[in-house]
VOGU-3710 file (C-alpha; in Angstrom, 3 decimals, decimal comma):
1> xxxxxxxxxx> 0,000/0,000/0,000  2,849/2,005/0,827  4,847/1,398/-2,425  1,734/2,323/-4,863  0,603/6,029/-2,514  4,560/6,708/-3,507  4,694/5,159/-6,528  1,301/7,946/-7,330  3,293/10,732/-5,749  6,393/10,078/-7,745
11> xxxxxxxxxx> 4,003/10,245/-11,051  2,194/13,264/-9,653  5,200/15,327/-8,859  6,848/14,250/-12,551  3,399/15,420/-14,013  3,339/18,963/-12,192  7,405/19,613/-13,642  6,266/18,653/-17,418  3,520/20,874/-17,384  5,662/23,588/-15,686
21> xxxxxxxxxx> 8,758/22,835/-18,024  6,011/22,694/-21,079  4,357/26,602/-19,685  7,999/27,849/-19,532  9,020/26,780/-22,797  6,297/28,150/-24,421  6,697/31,223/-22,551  10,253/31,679/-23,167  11,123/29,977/-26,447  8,209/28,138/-28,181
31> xxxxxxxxxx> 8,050/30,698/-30,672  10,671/31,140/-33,712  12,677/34,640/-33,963  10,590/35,809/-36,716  9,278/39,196/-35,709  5,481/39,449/-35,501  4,151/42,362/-37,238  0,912/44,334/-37,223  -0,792/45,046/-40,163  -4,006/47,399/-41,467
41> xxxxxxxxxx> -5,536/47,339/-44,390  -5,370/50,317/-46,851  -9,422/51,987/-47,125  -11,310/54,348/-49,293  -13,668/56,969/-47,423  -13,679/60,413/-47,009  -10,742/62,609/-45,488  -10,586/66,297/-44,412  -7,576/67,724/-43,615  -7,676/70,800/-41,115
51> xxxxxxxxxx> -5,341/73,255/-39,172  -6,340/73,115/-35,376  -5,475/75,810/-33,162  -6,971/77,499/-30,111  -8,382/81,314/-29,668  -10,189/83,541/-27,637  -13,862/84,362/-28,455  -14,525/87,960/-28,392  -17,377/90,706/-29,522  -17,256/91,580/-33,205
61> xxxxxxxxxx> -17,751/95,227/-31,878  -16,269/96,046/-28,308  -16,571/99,332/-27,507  -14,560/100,506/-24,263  -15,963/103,554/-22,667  -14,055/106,208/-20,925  -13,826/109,907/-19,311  -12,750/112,674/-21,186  -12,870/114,604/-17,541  -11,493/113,712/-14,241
71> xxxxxxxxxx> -13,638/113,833/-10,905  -15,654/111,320/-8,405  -18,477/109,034/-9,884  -21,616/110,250/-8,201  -23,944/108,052/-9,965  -24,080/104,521/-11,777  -26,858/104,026/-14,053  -25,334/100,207/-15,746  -24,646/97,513/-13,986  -22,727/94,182/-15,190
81> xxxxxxxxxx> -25,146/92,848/-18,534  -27,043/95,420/-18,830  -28,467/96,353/-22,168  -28,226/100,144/-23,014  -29,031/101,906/-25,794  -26,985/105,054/-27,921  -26,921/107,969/-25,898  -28,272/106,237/-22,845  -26,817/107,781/-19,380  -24,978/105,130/-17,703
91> xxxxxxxxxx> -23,019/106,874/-15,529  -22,531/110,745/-14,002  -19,222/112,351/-12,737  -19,961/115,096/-9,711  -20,536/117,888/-11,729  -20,247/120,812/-9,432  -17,029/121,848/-9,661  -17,712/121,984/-13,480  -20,849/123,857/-12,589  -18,750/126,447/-11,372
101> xxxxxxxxxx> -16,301/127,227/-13,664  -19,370/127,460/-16,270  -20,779/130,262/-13,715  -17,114/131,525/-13,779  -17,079/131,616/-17,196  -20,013/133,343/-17,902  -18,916/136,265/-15,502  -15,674/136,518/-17,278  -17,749/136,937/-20,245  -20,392/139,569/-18,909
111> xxxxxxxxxx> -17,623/141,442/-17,568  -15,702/141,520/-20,727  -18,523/142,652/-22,442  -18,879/145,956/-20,000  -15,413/146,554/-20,836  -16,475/146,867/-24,400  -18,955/148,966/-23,758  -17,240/151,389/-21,639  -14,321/151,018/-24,844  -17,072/152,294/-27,157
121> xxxxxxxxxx> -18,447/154,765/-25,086  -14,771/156,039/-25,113  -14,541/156,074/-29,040  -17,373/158,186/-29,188  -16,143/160,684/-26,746  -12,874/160,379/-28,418  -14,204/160,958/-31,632  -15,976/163,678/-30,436  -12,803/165,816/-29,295  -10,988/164,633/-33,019
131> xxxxxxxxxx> -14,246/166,122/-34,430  -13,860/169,790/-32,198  -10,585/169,814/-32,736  -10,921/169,472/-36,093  -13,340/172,434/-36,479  -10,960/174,312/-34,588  -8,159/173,854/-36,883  -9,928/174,820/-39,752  -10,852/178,160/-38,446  -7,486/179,262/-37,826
141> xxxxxxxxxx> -6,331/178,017/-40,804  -8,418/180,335/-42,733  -7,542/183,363/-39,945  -4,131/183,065/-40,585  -4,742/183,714/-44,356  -6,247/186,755/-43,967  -4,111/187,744/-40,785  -6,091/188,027/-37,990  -4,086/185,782/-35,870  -0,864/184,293/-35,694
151> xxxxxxxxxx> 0,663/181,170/-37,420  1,571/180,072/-33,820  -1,555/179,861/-32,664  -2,307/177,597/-35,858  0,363/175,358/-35,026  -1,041/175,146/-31,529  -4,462/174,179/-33,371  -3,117/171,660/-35,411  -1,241/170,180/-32,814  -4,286/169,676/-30,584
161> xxxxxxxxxx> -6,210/167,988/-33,647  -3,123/165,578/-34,541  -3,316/164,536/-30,894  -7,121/164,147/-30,106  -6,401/161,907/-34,182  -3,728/159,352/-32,156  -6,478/159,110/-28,965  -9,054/157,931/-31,547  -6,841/155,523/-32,494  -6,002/154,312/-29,075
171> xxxxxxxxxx> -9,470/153,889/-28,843  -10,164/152,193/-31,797  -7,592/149,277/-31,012  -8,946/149,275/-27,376  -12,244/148,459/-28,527  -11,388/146,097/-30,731  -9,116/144,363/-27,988  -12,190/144,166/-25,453  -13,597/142,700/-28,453  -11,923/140,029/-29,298
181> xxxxxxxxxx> -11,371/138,971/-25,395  -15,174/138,910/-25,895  -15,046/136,027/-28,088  -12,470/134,420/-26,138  -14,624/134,606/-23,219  -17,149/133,016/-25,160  -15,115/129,727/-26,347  -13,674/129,857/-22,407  -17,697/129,451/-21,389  -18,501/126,890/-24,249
191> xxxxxxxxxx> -15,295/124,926/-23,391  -16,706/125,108/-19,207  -20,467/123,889/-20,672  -18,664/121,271/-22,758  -16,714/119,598/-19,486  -19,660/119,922/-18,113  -21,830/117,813/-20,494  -18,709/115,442/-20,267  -19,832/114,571/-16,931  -22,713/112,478/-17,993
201> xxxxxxxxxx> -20,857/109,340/-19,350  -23,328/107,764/-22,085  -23,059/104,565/-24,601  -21,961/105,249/-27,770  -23,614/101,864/-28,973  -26,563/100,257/-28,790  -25,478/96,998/-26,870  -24,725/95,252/-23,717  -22,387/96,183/-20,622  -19,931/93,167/-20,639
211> xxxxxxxxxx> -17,678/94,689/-18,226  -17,452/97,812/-15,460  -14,536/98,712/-13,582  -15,717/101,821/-11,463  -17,668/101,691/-8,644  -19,971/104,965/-6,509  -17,539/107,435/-5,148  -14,520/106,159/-7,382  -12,573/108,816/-8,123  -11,411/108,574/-12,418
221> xxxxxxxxxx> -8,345/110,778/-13,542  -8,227/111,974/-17,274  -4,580/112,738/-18,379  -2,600/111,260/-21,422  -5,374/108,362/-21,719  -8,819/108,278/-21,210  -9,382/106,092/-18,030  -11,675/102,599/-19,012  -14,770/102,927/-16,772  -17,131/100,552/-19,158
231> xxxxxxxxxx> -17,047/97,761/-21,858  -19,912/97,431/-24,314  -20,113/94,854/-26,686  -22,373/96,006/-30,039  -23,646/92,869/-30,491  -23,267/89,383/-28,493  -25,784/87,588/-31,048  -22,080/87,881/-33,598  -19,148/86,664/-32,142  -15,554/86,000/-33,252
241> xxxxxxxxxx> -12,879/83,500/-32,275  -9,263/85,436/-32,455  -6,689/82,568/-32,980  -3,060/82,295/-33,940  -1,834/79,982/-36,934  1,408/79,006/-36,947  3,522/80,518/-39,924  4,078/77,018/-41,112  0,407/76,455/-41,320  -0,933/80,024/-42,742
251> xxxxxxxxxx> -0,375/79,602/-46,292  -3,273/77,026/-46,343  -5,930/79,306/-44,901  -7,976/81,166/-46,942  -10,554/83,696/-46,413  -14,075/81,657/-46,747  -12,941/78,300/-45,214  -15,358/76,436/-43,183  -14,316/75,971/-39,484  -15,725/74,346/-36,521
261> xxxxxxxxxx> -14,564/75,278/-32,700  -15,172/73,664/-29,603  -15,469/75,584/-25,685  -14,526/73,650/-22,921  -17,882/74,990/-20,982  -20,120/72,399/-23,620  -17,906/69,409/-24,017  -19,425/67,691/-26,943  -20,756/70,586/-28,285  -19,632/71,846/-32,023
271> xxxxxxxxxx> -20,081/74,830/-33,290  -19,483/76,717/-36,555  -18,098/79,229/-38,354  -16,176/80,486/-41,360  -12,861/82,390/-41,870  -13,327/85,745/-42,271  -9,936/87,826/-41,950  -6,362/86,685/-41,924  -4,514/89,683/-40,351  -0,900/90,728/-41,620
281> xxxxxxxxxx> 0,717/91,625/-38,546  3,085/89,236/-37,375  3,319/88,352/-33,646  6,688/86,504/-32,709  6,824/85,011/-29,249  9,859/83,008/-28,117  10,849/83,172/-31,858  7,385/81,344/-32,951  5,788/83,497/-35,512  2,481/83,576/-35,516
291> xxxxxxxxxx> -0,793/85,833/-37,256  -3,993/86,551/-35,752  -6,743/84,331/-37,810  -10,231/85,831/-37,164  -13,076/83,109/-37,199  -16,905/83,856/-37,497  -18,601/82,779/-34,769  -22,917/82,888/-35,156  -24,186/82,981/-31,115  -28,054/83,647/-31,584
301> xxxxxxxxxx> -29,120/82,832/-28,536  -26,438/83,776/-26,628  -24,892/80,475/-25,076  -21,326/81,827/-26,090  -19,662/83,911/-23,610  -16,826/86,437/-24,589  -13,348/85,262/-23,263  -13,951/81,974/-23,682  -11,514/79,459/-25,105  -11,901/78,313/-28,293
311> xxxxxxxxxx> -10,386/74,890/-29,622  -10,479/75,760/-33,413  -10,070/73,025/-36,260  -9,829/75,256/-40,345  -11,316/72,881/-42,664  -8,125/73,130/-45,454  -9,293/70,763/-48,123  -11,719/68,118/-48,442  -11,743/64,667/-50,616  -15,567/62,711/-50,370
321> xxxxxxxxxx> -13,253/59,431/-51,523  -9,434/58,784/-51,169  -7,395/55,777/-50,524  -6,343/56,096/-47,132  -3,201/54,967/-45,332  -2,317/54,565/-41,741  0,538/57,606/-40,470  1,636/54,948/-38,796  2,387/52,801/-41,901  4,267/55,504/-43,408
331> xxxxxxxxxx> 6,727/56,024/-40,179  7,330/51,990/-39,520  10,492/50,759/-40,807  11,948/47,555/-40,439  15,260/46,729/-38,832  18,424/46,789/-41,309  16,678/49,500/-43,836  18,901/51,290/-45,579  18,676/55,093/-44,567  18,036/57,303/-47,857
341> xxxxxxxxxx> 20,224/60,227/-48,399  19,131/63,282/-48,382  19,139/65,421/-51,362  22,181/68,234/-51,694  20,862/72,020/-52,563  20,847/71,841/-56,417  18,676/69,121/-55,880  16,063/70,413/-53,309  16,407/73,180/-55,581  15,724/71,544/-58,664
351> xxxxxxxxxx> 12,205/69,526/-57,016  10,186/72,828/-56,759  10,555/72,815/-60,303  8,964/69,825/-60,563  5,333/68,982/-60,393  3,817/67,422/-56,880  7,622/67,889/-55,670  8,309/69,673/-52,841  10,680/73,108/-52,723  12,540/72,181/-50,036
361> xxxxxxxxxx> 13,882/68,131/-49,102  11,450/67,951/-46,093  11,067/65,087/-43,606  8,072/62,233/-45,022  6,232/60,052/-42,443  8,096/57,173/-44,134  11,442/58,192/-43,565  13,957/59,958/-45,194  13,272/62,785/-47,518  10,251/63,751/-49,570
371> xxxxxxxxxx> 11,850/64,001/-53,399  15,192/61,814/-52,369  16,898/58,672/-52,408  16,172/56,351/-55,664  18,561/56,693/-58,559  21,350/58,102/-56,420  19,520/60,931/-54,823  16,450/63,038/-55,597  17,640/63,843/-58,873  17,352/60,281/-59,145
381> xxxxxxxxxx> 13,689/60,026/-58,117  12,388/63,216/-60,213  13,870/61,709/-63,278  12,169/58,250/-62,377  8,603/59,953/-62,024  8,724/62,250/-64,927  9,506/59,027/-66,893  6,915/56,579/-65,468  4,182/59,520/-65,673  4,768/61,278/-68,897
391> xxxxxxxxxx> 5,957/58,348/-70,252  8,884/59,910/-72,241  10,777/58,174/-74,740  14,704/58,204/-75,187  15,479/60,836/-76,587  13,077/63,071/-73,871  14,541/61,187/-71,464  18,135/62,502/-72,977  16,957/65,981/-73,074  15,638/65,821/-68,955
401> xxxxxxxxxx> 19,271/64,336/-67,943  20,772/67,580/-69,757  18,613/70,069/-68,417  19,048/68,613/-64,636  22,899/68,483/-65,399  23,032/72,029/-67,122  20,906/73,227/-64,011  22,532/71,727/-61,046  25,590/74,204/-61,200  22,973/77,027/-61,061
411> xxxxxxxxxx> 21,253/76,035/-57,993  24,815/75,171/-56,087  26,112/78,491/-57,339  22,640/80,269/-55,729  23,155/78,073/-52,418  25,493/80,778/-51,459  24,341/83,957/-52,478  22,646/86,364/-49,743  19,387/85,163/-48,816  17,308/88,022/-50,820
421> xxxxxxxxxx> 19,311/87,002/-53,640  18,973/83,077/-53,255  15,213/83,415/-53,129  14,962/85,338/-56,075  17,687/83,311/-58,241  16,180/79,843/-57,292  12,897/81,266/-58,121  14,692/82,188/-61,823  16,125/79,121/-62,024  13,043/77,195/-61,376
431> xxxxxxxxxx> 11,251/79,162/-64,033  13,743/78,108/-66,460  13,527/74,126/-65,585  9,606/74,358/-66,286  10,524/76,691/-69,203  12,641/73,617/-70,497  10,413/70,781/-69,525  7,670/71,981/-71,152  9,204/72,865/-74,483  10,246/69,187/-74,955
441> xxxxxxxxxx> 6,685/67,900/-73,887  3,900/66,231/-76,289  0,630/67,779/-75,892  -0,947/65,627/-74,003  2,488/64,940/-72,055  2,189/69,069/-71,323  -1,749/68,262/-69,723  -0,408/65,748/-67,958  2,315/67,895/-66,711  -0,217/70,663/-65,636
451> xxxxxxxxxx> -2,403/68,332/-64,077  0,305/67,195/-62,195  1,260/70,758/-61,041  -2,464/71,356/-60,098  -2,107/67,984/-57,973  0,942/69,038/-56,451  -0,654/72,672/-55,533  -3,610/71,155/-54,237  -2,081/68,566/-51,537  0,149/71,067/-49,903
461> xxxxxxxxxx> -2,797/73,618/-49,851  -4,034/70,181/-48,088  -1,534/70,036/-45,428  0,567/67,809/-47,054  3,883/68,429/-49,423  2,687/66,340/-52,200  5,794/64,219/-51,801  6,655/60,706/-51,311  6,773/58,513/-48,859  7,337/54,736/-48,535
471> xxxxxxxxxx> 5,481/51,747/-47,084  6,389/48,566/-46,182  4,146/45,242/-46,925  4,806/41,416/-46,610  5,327/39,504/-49,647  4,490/35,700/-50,441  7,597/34,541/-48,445  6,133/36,760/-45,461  8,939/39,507/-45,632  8,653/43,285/-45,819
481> xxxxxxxxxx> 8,918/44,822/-48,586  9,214/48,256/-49,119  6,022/50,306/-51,770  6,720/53,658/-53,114  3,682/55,758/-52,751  2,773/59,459/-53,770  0,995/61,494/-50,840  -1,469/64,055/-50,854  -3,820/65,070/-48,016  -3,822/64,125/-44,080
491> xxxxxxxxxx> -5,509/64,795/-41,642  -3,498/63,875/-38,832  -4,100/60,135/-38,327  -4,470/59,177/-42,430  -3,005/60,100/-45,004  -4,551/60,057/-48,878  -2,364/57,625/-51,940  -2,291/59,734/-54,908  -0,943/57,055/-56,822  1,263/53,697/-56,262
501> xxxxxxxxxx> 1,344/49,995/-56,504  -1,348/49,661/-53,902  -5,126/49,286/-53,862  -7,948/49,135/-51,019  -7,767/46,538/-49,068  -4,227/45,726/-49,306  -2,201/44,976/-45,991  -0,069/47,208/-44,585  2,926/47,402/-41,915  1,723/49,889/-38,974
511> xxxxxxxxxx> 4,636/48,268/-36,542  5,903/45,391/-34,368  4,261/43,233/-31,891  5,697/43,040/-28,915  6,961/39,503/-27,430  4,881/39,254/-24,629  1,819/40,155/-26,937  3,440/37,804/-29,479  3,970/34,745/-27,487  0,595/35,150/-25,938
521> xxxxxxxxxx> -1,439/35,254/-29,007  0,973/32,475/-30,676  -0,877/29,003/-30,398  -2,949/27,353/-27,717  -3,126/28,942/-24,069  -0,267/26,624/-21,856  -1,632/24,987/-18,692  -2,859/26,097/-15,479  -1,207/24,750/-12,840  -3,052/25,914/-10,161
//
């Protein structure tokens, strides 16, 4: 009895090591060294590619409302949303001390004008002495001729007359002084009633009182800069979202584009709008240039609050049907690639020239360069697609090699010129490549050419270069392989095929699996133990 409970042990204990020896082994090595990869399949659907960005939401209209005269708020008549209407009293500065220097003013004035009539009265007695004098004058004049008196007492005569001539004078100008203080007086009082009108603070708008910042017995001082005692907003029913676009992402707005904006205060809430201004002025913070993109915003009944944060997306371009490719395909690569060269500067140079290339060799999502690496560098490449797509014979394809060759000297020669001059001598050269290309063109190679230009134009307007890019599939032996593919639009998370040796439904390389994830989805499930 003894010899069979051990002899059941022994076979137990052997039994629990295999099927711990069996889980470990498949944990650890039951599967090859073959990586496991995961693969999508390339779709067809729509695909919208947008520029996202956040902004403030603001009035169209904001009008802020301020003092023209300092002094101590006596009276409030708005409050915090309060609608008001143009010319409505909102708000009254003490107006006593302008009270008096209107009462001031018009005692300066009625004083003035005594003066001027005491200055007249004076001209009239002046002239009344000029008038005697004269007289007198006259009559010794004509006694000296017939010498009844003497010359001296003519001279005295005219002497008086000269003088009482001068005090009219005198007069005269004194009168016309007291007049003119008159009218001085007169702008002194209209400037006192004027202050004094400017004590009653009232909208300019028709609208509603979005913000106050006095309160009763404040006292506001008017110096340099009117002081802010109100904000009215015109109209709250039109709003606008104010957000900055990266410089990198501005060319592909446009006035017109249709836009949709989120606020974190309705989560799950869209709303929409429209571009409606791009502004020019630059704003550059920690050397990021940005410009102000203004965004319709319709708010009829009023949910949308001004200051708000917007979370904007710009509807760029827009494809109902495109074949449609992971990003995530177009970044995987597979260990031992080869790395692609980049092209030099005659040959970035040279791509802008060329349809659907870009002008400068920027970064793809599959690696390397967009316009570089096959035939020994992006030269290479644009040769390769002008051939497959306009499907040039030999001599063409003798004519291409000698315009890239004649060209190439141009664009290293340009590479170190200032950078005013660059820009403008690349531009020539490019013009001159096109020039060339086109002159050796078929007809319908020269529409196909175009179209490809208009293709090209299109993606980046898109958001994407209009490059290249490379995927990788598995072929029949179950290796990646790598697929040359033409981009055009993204929006982020796909990215459109213009054109390659692809089609829907085709399996793609979007990465590894890792080994745990590998070894646990590899077979049947190993044995519980326990």
């Amino acid at each position: 009895m003894k010899t069979s409970s051990r002899l059941g042990l022994i076979a137990l204990v052997i039994l629990v090591l295999a099927g711990a020896g069996y889980g470990a082994w498949r944990y650890l090595g039951g599967t090859s060294d073959t990586p496991q990869f995961k693969l999508a399949k390339l779709e067809s659907g729509p695909l919208t590619a947008t520029v996202a960005s956040s902004g403030t939401l603001t009035p169209v209209v904001s009008v802020s409302v301020g003092s023209q005269v300092s002094g101590q708020i006596k009276e409030l008549y708005a409050d915090f949303n309060s609608p008001v209407k143009a010319d409505q009293l909102i708000a009254r500065i003490d107006p006593e001390t302008f009270q008096l220097r209107v009462r001031q003013a018009e005692a300066d004035l009625e004083s003035t004008r005594a003066s001027v009539a005491v200055q007249k009265a004076e001209v009239a007695r002046v002239t009344a002495t000029l008038m005697d004098a004269q007289r007198d004058f006259e009559r010794k004049k004509m006694l000296v001729e017939k010498n009844f008196i003497s010359a001296a007492d003519r001279d005295k005569s005219q002497a008086v007359y000269d003088v009482a001539k001068a005090a009219l004078d005198v007069a005269l100008a004194q009168a016309n002084n007291s007049s003119a203080v008159v009218k001085q007086r007169e702008s002194q009082l209209a400037q006192a009633r004027v202050d004094l009108e400017r004590t009653a603070i009232r909208s300019p708008v028709d609208g509603v009182v979005v913000k106050r910042s006095v309160d009763t017995g404040q006292t506001v001082a008017a110096s340099l800069q009117a002081p802010e005692l109100f904000i009215i907003a015109k109209n709250l029913t039109d709003m606008q979202v104010e957000t900055s676009i990266d410089e990198a992402d501005v060319g592909r707005i446009a006035v017109g584009q249709k836009a949709t904006f989120t606020v974190d205060a309705f989560p799950g809430k869209s709303f929409s709008g429209q571009v409606t201004q791009i502004r020019k002025a630059a704003t550059v913070v920690s050397n990021v240039v940005t410009y102000i993109v203004i965004v319709s915003a319709a708010n009829p009944d009023l949910t949308l609050l001004p200051g708000m944060t917007a979370n904007v997306r710009v509807v760029t371009a827009q494809k109902d049907k495109a074949l449609k490719v992971p990003n995530a395909a177009l970044r995987f690569r597979p260990a031992g690639a080869a790395e692609e060269k980049k092209p030099v500067a005659a040959v970035a140079g040279a791509q802008s020239a060329i349809p659907g290339m870009q002008s400068t060799p920027a970064p793809t999502p599959g690696g390397g360069s967009a316009g570089g690496g096959a035939g020994g560098g992006g030269l290479g490449q644009l040769r390769e697609r002008l051939v497959a797509e306009l499907k040039l014979d030999t001599d063409q394809q003798g004519k291409l090699e000698a315009i890239f060759s004649g060209m190439r000297e141009k664009f290293m020669a340009a590479r170190d010129l200032p950078e005013a001059e660059k820009t403008k001598a690349q531009e020539r050269n490019r013009a001159e490549i096109r020039e060339k290309v086109s002159a050796m063109l078929t007809p319908d190679q020269k529409k196909r050419y175009d179209e490809m230009a208009a293709e090209s134009q299109a993606a980046r307007a898109g958001g994407s270069g209009g490059g290249s890019g490379r995927i990788w599939m598995l072929d029949e032996e179950g290796k990646p392989k790598a697929v040359t593919v033409r981009l055009g639009l993204s929006d982020g998370s796909m990215t459109e095929i213009v054109s390659g040796e692809v089609k829907e439904g085709s399996e793609v390389i979007v990465g590894l699996q890792s080994p745990a994830t590998a070894k646990a989805t590899t077979g049947a499930p190993g044995p519980r133990l326990f």
